[in-house]
PyMOL Python script that loads the backbone (N, CA, C, O; Angstrom):
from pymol import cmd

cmd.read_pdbstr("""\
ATOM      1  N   UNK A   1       0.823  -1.198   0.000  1.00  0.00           N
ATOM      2  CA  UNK A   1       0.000   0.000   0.000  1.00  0.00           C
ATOM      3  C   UNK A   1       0.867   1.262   0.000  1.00  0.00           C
ATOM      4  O   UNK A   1       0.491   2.285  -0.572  1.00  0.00           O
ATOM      5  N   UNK A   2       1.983   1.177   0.622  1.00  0.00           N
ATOM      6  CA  UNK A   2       2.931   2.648   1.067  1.00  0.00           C
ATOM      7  C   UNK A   2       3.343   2.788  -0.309  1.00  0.00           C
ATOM      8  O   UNK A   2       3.353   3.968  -0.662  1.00  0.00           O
ATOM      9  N   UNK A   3       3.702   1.927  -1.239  1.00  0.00           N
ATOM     10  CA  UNK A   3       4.699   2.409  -2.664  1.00  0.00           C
ATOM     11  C   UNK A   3       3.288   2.591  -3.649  1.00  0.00           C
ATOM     12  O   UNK A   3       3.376   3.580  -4.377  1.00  0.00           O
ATOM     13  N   UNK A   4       2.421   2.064  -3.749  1.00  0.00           N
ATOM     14  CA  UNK A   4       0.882   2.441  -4.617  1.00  0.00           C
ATOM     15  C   UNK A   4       0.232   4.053  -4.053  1.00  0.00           C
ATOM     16  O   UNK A   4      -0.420   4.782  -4.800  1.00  0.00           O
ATOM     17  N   UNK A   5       0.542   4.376  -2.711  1.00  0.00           N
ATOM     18  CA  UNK A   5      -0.121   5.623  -2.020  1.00  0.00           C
ATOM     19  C   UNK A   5      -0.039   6.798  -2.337  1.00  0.00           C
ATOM     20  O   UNK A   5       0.502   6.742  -3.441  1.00  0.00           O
ATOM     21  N   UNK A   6      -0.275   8.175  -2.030  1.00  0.00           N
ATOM     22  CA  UNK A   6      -0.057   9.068  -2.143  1.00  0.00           C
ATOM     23  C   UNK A   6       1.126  10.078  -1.488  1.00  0.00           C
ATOM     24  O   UNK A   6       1.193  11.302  -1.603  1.00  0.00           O
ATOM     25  N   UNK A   7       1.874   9.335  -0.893  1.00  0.00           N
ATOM     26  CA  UNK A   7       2.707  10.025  -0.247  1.00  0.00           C
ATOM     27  C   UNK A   7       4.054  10.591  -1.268  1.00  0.00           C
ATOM     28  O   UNK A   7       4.231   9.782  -2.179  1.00  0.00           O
ATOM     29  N   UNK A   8       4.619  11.273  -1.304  1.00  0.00           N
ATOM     30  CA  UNK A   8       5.852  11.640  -2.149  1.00  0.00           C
ATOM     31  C   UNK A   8       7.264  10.421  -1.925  1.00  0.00           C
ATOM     32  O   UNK A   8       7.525   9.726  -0.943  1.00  0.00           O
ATOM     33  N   UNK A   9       7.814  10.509  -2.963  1.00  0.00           N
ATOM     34  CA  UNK A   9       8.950   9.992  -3.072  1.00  0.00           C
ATOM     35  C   UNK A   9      10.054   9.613  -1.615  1.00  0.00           C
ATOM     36  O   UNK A   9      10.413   8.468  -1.340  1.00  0.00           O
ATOM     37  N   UNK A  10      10.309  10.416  -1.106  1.00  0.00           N
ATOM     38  CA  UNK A  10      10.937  10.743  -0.141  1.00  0.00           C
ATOM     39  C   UNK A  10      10.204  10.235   0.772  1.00  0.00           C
ATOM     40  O   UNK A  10      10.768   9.452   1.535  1.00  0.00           O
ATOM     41  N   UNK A  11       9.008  10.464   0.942  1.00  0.00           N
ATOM     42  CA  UNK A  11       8.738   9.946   2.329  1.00  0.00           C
ATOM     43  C   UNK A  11       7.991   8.756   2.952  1.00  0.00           C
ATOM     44  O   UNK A  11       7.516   8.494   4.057  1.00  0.00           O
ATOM     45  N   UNK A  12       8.130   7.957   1.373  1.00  0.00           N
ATOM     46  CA  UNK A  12       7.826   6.688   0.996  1.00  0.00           C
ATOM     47  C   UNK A  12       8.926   5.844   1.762  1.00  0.00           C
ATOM     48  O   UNK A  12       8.663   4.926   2.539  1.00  0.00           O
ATOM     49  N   UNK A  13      10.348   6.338   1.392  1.00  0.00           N
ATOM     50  CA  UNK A  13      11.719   6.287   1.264  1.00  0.00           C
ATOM     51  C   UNK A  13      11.613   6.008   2.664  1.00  0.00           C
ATOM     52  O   UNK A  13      11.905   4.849   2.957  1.00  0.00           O
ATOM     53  N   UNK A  14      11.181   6.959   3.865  1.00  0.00           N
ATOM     54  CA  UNK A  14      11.714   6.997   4.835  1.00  0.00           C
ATOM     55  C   UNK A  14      11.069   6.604   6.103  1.00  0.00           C
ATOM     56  O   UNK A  14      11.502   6.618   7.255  1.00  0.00           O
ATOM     57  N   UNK A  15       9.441   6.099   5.405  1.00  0.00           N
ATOM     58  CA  UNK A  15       8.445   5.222   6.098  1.00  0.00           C
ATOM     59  C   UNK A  15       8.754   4.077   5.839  1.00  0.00           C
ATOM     60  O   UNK A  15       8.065   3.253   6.439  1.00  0.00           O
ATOM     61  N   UNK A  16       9.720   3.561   5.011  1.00  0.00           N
ATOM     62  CA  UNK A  16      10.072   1.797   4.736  1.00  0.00           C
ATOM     63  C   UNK A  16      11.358   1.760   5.589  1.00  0.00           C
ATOM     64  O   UNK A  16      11.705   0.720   6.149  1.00  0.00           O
ATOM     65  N   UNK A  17      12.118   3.003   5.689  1.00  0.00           N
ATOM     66  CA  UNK A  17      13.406   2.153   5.743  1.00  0.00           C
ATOM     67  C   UNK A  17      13.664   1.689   7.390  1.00  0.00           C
ATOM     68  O   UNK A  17      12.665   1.128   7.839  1.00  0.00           O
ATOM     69  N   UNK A  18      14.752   1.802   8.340  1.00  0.00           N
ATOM     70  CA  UNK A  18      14.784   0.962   9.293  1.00  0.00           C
ATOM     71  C   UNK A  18      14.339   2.336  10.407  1.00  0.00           C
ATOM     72  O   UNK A  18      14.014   2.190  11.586  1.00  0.00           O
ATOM     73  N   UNK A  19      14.411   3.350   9.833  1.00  0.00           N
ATOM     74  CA  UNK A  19      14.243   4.474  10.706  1.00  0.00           C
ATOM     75  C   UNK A  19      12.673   4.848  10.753  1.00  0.00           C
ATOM     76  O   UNK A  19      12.091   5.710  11.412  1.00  0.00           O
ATOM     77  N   UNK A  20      12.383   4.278  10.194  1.00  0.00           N
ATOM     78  CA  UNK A  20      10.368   4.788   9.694  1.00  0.00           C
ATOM     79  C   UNK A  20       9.607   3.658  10.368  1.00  0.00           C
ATOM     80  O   UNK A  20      10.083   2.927  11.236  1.00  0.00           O
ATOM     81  N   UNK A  21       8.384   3.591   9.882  1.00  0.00           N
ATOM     82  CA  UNK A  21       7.304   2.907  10.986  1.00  0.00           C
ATOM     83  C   UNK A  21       7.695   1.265  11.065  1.00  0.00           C
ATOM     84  O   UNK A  21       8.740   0.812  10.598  1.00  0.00           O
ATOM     85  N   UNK A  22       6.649   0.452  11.751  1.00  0.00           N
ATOM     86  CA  UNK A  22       6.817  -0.554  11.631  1.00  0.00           C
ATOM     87  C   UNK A  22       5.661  -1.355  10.454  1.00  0.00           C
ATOM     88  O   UNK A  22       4.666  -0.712  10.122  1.00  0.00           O
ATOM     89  N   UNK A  23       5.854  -2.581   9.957  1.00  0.00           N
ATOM     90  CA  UNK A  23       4.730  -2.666   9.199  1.00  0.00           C
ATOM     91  C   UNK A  23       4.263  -3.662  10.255  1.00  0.00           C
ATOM     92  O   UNK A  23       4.907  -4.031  11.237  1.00  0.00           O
ATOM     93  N   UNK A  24       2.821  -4.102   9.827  1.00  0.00           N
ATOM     94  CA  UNK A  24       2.492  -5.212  10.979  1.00  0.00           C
ATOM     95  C   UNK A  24       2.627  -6.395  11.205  1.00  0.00           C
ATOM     96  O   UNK A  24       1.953  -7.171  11.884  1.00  0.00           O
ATOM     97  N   UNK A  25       4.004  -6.595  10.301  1.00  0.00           N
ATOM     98  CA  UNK A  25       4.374  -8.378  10.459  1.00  0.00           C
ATOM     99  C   UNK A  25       5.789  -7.791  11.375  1.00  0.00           C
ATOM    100  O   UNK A  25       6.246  -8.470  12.294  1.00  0.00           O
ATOM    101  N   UNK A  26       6.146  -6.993  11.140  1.00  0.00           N
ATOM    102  CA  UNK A  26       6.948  -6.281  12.178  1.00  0.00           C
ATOM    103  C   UNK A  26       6.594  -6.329  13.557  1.00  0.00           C
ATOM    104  O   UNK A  26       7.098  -6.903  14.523  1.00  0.00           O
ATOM    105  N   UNK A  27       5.429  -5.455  13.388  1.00  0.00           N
ATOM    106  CA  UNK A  27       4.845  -5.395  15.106  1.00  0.00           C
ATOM    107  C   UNK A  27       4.445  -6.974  15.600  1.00  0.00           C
ATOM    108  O   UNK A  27       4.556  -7.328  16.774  1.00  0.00           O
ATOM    109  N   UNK A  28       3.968  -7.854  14.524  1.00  0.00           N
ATOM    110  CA  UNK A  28       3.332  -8.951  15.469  1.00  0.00           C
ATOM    111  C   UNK A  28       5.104  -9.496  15.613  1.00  0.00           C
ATOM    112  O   UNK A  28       5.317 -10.050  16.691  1.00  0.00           O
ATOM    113  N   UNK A  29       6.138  -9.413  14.828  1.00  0.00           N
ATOM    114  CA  UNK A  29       7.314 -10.485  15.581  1.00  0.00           C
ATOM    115  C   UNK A  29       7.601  -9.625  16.550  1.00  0.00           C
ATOM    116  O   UNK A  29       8.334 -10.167  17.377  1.00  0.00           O
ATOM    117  N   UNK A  30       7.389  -8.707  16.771  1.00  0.00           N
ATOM    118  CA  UNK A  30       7.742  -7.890  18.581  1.00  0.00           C
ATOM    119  C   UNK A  30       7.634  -8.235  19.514  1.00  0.00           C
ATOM    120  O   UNK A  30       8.402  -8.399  20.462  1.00  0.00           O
ATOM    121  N   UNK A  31       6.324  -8.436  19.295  1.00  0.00           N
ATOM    122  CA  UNK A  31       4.947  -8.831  20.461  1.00  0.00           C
ATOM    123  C   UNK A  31       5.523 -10.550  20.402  1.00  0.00           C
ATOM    124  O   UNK A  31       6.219 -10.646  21.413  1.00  0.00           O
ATOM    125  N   UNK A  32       5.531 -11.619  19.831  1.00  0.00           N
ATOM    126  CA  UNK A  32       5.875 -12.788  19.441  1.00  0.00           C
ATOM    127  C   UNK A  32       7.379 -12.924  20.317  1.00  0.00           C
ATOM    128  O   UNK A  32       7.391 -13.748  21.232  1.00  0.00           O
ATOM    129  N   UNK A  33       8.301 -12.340  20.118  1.00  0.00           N
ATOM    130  CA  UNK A  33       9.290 -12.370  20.442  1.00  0.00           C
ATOM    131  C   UNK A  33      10.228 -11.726  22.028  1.00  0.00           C
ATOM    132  O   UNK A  33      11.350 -11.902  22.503  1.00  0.00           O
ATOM    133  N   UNK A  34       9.071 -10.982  22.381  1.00  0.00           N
ATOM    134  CA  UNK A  34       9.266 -10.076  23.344  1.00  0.00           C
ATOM    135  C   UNK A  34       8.148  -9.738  24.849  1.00  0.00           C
ATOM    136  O   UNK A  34       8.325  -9.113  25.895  1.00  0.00           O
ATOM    137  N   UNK A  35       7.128 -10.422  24.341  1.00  0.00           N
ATOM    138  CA  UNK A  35       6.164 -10.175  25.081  1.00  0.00           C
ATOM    139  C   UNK A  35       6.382 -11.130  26.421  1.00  0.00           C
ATOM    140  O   UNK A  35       6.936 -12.228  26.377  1.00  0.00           O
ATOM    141  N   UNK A  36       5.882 -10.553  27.541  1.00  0.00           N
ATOM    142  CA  UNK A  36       5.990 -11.290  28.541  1.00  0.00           C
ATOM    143  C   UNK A  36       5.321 -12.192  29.206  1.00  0.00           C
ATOM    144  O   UNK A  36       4.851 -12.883  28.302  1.00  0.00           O
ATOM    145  N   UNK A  37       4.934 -12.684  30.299  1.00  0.00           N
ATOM    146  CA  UNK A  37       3.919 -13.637  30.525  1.00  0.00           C
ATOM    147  C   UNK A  37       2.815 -12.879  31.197  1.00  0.00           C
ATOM    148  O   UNK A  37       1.723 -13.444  31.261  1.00  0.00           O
ATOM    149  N   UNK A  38       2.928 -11.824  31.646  1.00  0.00           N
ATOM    150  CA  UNK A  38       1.498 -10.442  31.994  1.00  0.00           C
ATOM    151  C   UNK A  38       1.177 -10.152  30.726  1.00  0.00           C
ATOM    152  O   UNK A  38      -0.041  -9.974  30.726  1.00  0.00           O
ATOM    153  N   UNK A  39       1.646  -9.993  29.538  1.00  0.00           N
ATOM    154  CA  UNK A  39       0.902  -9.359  28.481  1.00  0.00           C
ATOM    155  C   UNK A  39      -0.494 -10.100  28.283  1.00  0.00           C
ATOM    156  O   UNK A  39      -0.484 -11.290  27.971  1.00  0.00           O
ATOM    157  N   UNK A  40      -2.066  -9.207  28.513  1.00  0.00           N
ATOM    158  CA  UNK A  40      -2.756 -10.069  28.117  1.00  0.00           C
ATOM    159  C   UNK A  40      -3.711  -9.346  27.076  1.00  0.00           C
ATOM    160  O   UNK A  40      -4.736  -9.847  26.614  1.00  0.00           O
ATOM    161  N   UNK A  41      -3.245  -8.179  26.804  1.00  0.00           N
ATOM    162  CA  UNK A  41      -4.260  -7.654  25.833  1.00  0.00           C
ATOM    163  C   UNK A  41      -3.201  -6.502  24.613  1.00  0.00           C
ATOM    164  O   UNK A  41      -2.335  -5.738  25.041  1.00  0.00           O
ATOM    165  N   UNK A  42      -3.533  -6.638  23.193  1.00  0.00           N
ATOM    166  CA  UNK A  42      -2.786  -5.719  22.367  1.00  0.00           C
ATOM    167  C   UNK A  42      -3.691  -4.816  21.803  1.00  0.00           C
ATOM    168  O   UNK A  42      -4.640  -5.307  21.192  1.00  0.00           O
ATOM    169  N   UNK A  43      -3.604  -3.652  21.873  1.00  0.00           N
ATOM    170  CA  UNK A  43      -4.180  -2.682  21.209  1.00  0.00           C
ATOM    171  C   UNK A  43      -3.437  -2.548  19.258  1.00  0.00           C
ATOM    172  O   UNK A  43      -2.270  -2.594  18.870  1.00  0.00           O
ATOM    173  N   UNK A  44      -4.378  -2.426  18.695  1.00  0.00           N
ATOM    174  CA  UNK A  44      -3.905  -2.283  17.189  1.00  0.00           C
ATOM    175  C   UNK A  44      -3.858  -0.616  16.490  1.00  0.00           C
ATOM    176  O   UNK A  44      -4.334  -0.359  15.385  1.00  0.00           O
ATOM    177  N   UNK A  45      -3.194   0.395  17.378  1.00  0.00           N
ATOM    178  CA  UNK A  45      -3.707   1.751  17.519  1.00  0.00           C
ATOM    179  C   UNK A  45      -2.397   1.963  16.492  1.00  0.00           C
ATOM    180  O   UNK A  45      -1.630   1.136  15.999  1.00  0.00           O
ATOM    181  N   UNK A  46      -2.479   3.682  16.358  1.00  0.00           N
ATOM    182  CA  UNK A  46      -1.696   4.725  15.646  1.00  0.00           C
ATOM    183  C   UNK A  46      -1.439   3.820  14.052  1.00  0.00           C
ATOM    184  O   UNK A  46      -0.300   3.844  13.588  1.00  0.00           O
ATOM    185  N   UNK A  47      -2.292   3.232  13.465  1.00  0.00           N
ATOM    186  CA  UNK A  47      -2.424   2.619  12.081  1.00  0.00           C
ATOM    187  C   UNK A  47      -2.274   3.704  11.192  1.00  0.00           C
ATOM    188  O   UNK A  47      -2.839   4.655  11.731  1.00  0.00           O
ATOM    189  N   UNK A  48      -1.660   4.154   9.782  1.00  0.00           N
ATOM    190  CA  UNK A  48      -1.713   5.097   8.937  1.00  0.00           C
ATOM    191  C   UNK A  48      -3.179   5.028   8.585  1.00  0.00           C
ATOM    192  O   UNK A  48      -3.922   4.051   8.677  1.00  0.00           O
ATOM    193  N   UNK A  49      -3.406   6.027   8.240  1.00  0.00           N
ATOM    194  CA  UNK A  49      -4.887   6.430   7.706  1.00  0.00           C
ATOM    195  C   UNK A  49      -4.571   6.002   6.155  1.00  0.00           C
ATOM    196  O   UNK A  49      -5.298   5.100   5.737  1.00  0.00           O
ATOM    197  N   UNK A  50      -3.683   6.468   5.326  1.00  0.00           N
ATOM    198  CA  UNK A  50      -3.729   5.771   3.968  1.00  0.00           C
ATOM    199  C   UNK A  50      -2.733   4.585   3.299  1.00  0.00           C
ATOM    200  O   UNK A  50      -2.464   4.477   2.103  1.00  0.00           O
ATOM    201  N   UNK A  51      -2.279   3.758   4.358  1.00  0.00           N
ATOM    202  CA  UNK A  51      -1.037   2.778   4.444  1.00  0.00           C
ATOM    203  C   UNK A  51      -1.469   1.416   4.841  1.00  0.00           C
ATOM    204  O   UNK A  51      -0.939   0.418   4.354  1.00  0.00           O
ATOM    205  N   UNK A  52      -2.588   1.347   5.869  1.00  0.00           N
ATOM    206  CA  UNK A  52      -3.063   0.270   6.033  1.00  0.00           C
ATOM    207  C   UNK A  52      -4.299   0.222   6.599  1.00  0.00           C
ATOM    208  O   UNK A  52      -5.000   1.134   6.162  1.00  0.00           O
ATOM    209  N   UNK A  53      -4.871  -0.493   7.420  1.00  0.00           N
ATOM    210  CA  UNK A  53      -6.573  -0.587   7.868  1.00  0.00           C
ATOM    211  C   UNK A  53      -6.860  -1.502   8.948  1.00  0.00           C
ATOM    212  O   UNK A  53      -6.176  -2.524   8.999  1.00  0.00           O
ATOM    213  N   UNK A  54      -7.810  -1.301   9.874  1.00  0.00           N
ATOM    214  CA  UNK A  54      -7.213  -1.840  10.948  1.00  0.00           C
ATOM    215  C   UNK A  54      -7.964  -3.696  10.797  1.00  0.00           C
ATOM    216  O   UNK A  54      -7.990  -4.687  11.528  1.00  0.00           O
ATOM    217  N   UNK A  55      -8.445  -3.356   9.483  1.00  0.00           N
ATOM    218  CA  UNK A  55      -8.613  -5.255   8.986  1.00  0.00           C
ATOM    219  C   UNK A  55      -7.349  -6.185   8.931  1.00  0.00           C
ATOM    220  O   UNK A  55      -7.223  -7.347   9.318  1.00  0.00           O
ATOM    221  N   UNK A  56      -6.390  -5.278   8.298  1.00  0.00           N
ATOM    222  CA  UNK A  56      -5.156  -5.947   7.730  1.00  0.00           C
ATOM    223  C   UNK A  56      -4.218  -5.900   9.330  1.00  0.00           C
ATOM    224  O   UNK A  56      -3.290  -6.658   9.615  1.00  0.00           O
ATOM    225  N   UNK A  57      -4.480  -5.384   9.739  1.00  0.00           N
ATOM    226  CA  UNK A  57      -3.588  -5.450  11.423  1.00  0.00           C
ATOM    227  C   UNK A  57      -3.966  -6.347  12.375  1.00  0.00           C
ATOM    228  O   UNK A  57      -3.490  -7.128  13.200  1.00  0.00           O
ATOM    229  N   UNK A  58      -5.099  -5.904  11.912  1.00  0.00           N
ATOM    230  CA  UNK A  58      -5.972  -7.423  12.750  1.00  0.00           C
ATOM    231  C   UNK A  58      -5.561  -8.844  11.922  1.00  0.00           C
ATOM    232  O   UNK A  58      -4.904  -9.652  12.578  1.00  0.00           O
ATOM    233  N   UNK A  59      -5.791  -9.085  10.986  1.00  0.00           N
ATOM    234  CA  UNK A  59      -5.444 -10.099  10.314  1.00  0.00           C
ATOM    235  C   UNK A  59      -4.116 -10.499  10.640  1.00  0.00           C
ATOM    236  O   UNK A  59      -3.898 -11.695  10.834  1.00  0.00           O
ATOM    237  N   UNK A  60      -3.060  -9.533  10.738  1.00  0.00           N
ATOM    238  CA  UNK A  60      -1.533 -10.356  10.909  1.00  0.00           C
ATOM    239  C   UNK A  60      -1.408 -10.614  12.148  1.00  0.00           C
ATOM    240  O   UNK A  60      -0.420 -11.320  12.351  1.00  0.00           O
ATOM    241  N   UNK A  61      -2.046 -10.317  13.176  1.00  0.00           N
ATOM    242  CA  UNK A  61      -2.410 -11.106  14.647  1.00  0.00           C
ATOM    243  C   UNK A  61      -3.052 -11.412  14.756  1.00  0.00           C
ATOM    244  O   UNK A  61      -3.514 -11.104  15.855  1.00  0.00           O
ATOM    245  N   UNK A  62      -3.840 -12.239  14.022  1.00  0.00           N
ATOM    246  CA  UNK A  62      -5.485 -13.351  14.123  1.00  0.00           C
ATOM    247  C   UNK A  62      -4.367 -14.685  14.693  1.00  0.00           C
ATOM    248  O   UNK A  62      -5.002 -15.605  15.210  1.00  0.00           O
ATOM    249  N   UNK A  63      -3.369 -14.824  14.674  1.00  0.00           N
ATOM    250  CA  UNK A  63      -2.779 -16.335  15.214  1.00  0.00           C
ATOM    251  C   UNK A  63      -2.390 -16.270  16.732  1.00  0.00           C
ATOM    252  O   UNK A  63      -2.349 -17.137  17.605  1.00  0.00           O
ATOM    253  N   UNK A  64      -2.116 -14.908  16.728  1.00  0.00           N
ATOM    254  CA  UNK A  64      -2.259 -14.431  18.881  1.00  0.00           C
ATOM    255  C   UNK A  64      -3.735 -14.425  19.067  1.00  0.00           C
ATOM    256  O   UNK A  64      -3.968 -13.952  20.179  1.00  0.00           O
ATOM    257  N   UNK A  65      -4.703 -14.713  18.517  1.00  0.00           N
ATOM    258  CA  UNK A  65      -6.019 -14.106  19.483  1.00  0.00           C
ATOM    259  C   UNK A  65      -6.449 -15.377  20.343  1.00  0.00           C
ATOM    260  O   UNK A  65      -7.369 -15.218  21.146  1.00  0.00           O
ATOM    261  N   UNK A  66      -5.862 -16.594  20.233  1.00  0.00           N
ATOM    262  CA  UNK A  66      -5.915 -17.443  21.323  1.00  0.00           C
ATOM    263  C   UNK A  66      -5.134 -17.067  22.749  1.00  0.00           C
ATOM    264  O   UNK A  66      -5.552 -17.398  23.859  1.00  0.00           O
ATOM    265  N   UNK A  67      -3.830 -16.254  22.478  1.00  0.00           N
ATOM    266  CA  UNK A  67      -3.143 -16.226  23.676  1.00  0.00           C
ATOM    267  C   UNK A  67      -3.531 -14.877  23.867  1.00  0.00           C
ATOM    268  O   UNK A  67      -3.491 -14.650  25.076  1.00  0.00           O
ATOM    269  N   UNK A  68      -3.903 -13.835  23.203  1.00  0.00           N
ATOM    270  CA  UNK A  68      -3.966 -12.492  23.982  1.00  0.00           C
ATOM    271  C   UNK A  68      -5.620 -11.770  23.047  1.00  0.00           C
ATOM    272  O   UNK A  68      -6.094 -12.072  21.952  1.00  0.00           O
ATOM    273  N   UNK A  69      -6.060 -10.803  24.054  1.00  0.00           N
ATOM    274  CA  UNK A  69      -7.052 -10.257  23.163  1.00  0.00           C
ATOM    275  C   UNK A  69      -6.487  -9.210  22.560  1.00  0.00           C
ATOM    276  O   UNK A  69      -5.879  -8.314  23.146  1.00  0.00           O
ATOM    277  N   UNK A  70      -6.711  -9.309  21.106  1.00  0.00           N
ATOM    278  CA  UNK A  70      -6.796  -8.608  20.239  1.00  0.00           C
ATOM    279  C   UNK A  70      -7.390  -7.480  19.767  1.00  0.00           C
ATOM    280  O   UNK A  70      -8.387  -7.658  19.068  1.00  0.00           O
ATOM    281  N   UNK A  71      -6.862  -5.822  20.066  1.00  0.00           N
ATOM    282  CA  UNK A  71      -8.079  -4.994  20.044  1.00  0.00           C
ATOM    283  C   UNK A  71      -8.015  -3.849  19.328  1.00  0.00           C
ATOM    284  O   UNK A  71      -7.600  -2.774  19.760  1.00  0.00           O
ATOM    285  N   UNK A  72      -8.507  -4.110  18.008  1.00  0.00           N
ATOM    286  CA  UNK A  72      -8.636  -2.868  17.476  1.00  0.00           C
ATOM    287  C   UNK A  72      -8.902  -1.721  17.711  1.00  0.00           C
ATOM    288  O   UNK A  72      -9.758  -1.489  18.565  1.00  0.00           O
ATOM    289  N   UNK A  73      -8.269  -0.681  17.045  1.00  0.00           N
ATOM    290  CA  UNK A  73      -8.756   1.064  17.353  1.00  0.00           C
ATOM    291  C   UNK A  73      -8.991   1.690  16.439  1.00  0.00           C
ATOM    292  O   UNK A  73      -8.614   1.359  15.315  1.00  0.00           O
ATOM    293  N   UNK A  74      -9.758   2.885  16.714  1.00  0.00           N
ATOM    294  CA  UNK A  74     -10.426   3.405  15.625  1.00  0.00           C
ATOM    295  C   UNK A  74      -9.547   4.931  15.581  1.00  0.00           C
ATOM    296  O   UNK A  74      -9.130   5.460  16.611  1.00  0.00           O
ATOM    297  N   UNK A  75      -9.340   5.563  14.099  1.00  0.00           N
ATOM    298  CA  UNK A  75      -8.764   7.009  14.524  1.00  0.00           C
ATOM    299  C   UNK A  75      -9.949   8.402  14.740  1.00  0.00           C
ATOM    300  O   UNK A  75      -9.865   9.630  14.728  1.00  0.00           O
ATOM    301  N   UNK A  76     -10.860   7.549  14.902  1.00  0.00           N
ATOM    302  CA  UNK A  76     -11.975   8.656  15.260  1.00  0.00           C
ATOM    303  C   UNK A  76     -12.661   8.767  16.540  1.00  0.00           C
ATOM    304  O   UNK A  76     -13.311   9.759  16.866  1.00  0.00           O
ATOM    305  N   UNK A  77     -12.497   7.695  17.282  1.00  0.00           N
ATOM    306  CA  UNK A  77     -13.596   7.753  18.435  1.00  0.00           C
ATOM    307  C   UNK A  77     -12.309   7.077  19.417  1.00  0.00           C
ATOM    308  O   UNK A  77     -11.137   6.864  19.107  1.00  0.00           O
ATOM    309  N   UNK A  78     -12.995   6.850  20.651  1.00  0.00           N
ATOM    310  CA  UNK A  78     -11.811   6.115  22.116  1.00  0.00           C
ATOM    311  C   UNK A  78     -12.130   4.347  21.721  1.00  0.00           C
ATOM    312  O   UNK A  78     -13.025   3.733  21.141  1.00  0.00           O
ATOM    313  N   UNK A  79     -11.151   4.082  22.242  1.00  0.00           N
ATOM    314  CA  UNK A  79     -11.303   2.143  22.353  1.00  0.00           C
ATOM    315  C   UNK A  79     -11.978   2.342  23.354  1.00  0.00           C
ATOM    316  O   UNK A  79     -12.275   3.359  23.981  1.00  0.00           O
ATOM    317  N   UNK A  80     -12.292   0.872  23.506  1.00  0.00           N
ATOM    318  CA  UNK A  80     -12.715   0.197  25.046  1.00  0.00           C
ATOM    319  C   UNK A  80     -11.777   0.635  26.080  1.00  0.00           C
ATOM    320  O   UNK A  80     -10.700   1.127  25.744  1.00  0.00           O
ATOM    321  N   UNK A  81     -12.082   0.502  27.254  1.00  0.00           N
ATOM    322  CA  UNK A  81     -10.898   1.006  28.580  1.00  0.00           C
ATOM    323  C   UNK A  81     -10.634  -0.627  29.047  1.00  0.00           C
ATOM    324  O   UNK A  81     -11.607  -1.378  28.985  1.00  0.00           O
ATOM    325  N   UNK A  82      -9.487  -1.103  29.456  1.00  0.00           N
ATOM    326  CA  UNK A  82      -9.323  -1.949  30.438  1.00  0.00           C
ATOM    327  C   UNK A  82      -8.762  -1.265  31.227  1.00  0.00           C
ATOM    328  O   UNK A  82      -8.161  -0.212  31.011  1.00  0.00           O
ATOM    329  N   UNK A  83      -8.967  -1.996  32.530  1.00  0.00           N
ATOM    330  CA  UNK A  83      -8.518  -2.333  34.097  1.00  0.00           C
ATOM    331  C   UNK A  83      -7.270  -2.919  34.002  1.00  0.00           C
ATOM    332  O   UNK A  83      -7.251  -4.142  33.865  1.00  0.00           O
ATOM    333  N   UNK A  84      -6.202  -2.304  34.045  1.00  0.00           N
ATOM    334  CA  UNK A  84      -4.754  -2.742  34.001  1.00  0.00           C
ATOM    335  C   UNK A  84      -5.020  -3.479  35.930  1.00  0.00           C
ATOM    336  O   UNK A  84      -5.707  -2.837  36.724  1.00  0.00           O
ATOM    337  N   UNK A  85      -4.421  -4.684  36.294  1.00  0.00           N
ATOM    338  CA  UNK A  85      -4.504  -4.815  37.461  1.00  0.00           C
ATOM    339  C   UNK A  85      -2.915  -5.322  37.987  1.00  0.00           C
ATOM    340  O   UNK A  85      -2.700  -5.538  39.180  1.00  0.00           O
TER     341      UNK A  85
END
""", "prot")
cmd.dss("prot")
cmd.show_as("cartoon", "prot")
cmd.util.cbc("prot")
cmd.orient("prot")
């Protein structure tokens, strides 16, 4: 989606490279690789508005939603609240 988008040359350049965002096979080996045994819930927040959707984020962590809940966000309104305990 980032090289088909509207963004300019440059800042295509600098949203891929190691200094720019993560994509979400990125974020899920994070979480996969790093997460601890308290982690029990992931928020799917700060998604680009024209880069990806929070279907496709959800989708590359549909294989965690047995071990953690999975929770999409919207860039218009609040998520759900949890009770951190």
């Amino acid at each position: 989606m980032l090289w088909d988008g509207p963004y300019p040359w440059y800042l295509k350049n600098r949203v891929a490279s190691d200094l720019g965002h993560l994509s979400n096979l990125q974020a899920l080996n994070l979480v996969v690789e790093h997460a601890g045994d308290n982690l029990q819930a992931v928020f799917l927040s700060h998604l680009s508005g024209e880069n990806n959707t929070p279907k496709l984020a959800y989708d590359a962590f549909r294989t965690l939603h047995d071990k953690y809940e999975i929770i999409k966000t919207s860039r218009h309104e609040a998520s759900i609240v949890l009770e951190v305990k």
